[in-house]
N, C-alpha and C positions, 0 to 999 in steps of 0.2 A: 615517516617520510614527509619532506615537507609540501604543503600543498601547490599546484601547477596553474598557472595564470590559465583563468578558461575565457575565449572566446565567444563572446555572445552570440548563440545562434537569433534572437529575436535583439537587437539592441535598442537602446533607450531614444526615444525619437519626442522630439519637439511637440506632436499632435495629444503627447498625453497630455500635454498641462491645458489644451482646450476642455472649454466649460463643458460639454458633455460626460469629460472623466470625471469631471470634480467629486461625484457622489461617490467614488470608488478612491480618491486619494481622501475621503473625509473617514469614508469606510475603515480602511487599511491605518488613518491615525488613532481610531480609534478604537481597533484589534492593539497596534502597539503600547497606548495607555492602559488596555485589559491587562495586556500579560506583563506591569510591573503592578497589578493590584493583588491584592489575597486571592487564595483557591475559591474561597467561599463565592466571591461576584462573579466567577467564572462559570459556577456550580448551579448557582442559582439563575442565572443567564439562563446556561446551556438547558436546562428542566423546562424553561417557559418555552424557550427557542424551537427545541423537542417536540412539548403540546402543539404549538400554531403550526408547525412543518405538517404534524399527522393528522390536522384536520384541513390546512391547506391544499396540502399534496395527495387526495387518499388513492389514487391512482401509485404513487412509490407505497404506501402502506399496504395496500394489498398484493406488491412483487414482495417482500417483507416476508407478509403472511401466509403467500403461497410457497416462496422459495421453504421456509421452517416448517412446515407442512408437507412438504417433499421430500426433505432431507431428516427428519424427524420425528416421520408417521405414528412409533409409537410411545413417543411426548405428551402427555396431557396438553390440553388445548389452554389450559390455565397456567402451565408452567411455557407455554410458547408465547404467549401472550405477556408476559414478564421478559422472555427475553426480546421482546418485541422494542417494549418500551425504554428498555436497556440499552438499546440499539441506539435507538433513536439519541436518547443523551448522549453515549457515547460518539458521535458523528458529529452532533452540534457542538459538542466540548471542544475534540479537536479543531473544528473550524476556528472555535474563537483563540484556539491555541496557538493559531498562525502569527500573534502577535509575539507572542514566547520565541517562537523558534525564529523570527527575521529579526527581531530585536535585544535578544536577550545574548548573553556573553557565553563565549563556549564552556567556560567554569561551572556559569547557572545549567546547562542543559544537561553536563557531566553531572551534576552533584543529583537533576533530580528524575536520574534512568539509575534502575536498575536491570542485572540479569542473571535470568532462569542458573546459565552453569558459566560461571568466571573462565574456567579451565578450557572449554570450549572453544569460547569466545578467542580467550588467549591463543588457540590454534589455528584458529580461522585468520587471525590477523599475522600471526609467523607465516603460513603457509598461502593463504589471498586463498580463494574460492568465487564459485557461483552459491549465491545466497539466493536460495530459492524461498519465495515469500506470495504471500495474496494482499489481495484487498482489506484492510482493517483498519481501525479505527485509531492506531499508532503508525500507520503506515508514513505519514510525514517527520514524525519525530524519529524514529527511529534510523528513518532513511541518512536524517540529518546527524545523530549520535553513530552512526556506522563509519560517515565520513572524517569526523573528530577521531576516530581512531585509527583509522587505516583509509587509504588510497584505492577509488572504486569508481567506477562508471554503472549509466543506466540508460536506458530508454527513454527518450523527452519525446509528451504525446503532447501536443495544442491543445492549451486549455478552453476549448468551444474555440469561438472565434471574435471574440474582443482580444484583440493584441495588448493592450494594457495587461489585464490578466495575466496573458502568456507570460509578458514581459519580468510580473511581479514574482511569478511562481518559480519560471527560471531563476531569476537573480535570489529567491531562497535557495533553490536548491544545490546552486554551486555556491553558496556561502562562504564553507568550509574547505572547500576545494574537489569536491567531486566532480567528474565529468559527464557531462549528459550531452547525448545525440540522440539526432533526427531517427527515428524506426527507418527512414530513408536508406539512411546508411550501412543498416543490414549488419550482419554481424563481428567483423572485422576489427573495428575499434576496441571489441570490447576479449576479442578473444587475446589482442595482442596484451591488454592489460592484464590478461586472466596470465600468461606469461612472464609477467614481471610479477609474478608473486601477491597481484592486489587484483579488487574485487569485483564484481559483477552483480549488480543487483537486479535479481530477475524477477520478475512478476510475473505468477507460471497459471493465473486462472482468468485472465479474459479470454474473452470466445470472440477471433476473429473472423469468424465463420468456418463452412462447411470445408470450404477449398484448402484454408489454411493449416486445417486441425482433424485427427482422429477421435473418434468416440472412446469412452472407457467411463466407468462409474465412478461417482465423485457422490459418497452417500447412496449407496443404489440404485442412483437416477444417472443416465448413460449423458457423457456432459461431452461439448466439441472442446479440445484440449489441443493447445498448443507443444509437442511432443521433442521440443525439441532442449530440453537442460543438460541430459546423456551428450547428447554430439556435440555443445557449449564446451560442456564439462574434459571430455577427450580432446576437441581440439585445442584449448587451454591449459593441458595437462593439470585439473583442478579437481578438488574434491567438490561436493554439494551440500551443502549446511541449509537445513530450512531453520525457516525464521519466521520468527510473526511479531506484531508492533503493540503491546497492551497499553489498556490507559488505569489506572485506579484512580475512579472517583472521588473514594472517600478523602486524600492526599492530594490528588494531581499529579503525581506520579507517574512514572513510565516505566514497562520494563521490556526486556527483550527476553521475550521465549526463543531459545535457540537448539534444538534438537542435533545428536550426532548426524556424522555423513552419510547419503544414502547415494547406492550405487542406480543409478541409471544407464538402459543400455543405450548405446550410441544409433543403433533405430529409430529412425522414429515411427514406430507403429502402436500400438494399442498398448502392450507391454512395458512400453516406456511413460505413456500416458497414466496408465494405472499405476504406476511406481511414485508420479509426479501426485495423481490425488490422491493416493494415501498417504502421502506426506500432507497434503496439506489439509485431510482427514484430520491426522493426532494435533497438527498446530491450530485448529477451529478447537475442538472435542477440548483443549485446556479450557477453555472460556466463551462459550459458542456467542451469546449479545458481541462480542469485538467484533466479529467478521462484518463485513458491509452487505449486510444479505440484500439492499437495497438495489444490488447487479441485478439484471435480467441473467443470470447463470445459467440457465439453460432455454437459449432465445434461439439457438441454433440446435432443430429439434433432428433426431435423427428420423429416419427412411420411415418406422412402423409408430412412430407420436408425433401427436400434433403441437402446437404451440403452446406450452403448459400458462401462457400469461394471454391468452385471448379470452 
């Protein structure tokens, strides 16, 4: 299907070429020169990138080592610590990888994804679906190879609040021709696409608190879940395909883990929530370092815990 002229919800405005942006368009020229060099300068980047972030930032290094410590209790401390620093590469990689996906040609980003089951895949794109997925460290590439293939909308959150950014990060992500709305806009847009046979990319593990979300275990830790892909899923007449975004280091490669359809009930109560993180249980548990364990994942504590990152 071919792709749909998208509307800029943030458009390109005259204040970014003032000298304040400058360090951010020298930035972003020089993510585009990375991602037409070898894997290797991106590899080697990303490892130094890695080091100064986790002595920089040790305040994100200990959400890291607490959330794997929670979710992993009985992991050795020396195999959590491997997937620690695994992490962290993988997160600096993809950053630098933003050069690849806003510059590179749809050819290059086809030829260097692969995925978990072709056949799947193939049926998710005949029939469209809610692509239920987390936070990880292919989560921008993939989002971008979903669209190269099939017709799909998402959720656009403001990237902080430097408008430039926003600006930038948009105009990736409809690239291809995906469509992204405001969280404003509520669910609507996306069920009508869920109707036309194309997709929905949902992002089923932030915690937008207590109000928003029901409790249910995510790793036997009771996590605030947004419960709502079952009632997505029914009013779209769609099935649920989770998904998750990998990166391989040793290549630079990308694949798409893609799991069959999982039924969710149209509740959204606890049961629906628990059906949402055990899916996204088996999609971590392939490769646990991809996930962004750098979330506050359980920052919304329930009634009987207190704040597990105080």
């Amino acid at each position: 299907m071919p792709a749909v002229p998208h509307r800029f919800n943030q458009p390109f405005s005259r204040v970014f070429l003032c000298p304040r942006y400058w360090l951010i368009w020298l930035a972003v020229g020089g993510l585009g020169l990375l991602g037409f060099l070898p894997h290797g300068w991106r590899y080697t980047l990303a490892c130094s990138l890695a080091a100064v972030y986790q002595r920089a930032y040790p305040k994100r290094r200990r959400i890291v080592e607490r959330n794997l410590a929670l979710c992993f209790p009985e992991t050795s401390f020396s195999q959590r610590q491997l997937w620690q620093a695994q992490h962290f590469k993988l997160q600096a990689y993809a950053l630098l990888d933003l050069g690849r996906l806003w510059f590179r040609s749809p050819e290059y980003l086809q030829a260097h994804t692969t995925v978990s089951d072709p056949a799947l895949l193939q049926d998710l794109i005949h029939t469209g679906g809610v692509m239920l997925t987390g936070h990880s460290a292919g989560l921008e590439w993939i989002g971008h190879y979903i669209t190269l293939n099939m017709s799909g909308s998402a959720m656009f959150k403001p990237f902080g609040r430097n408008p430039l950014l926003n600006w930038l990060f948009e105009r990736g992500r409809v690239r291809h021709g995906a469509r992204v709305y405001p969280r404003e806009q509520g669910l609507k847009p996306h069920v009508r696409q869920l109707r036309l046979n194309q997709g929905f990319f949902y992002i089923a593990d932030e915690d937008l608190g207590a109000a928003d979300s029901v409790f249910a275990p995510l790793f036997g830790v009771e996590k605030a879940t947004v419960p709502l892909a079952g009632k997505i899923a029914t009013l779209g007449h769609a099935p649920i395909y989770p998904l998750l975004g990998q990166i391989n280091l040793r290549n630079g490669m990308y694949r798409l883990l893609i799991l069959p359809p999982i039924t969710v009930t149209i509740n959204a109560d606890r049961s629906a929530a628990t059906v949402i993180n055990q899916a996204l249980e088996h999609l971590i548990l392939d490769d646990p370092p991809q996930y962004m364990w750098s979330l506050k994942l359980f920052k919304t504590a329930a009634q009987d815990r207190s704040d597990p990152y105080s």
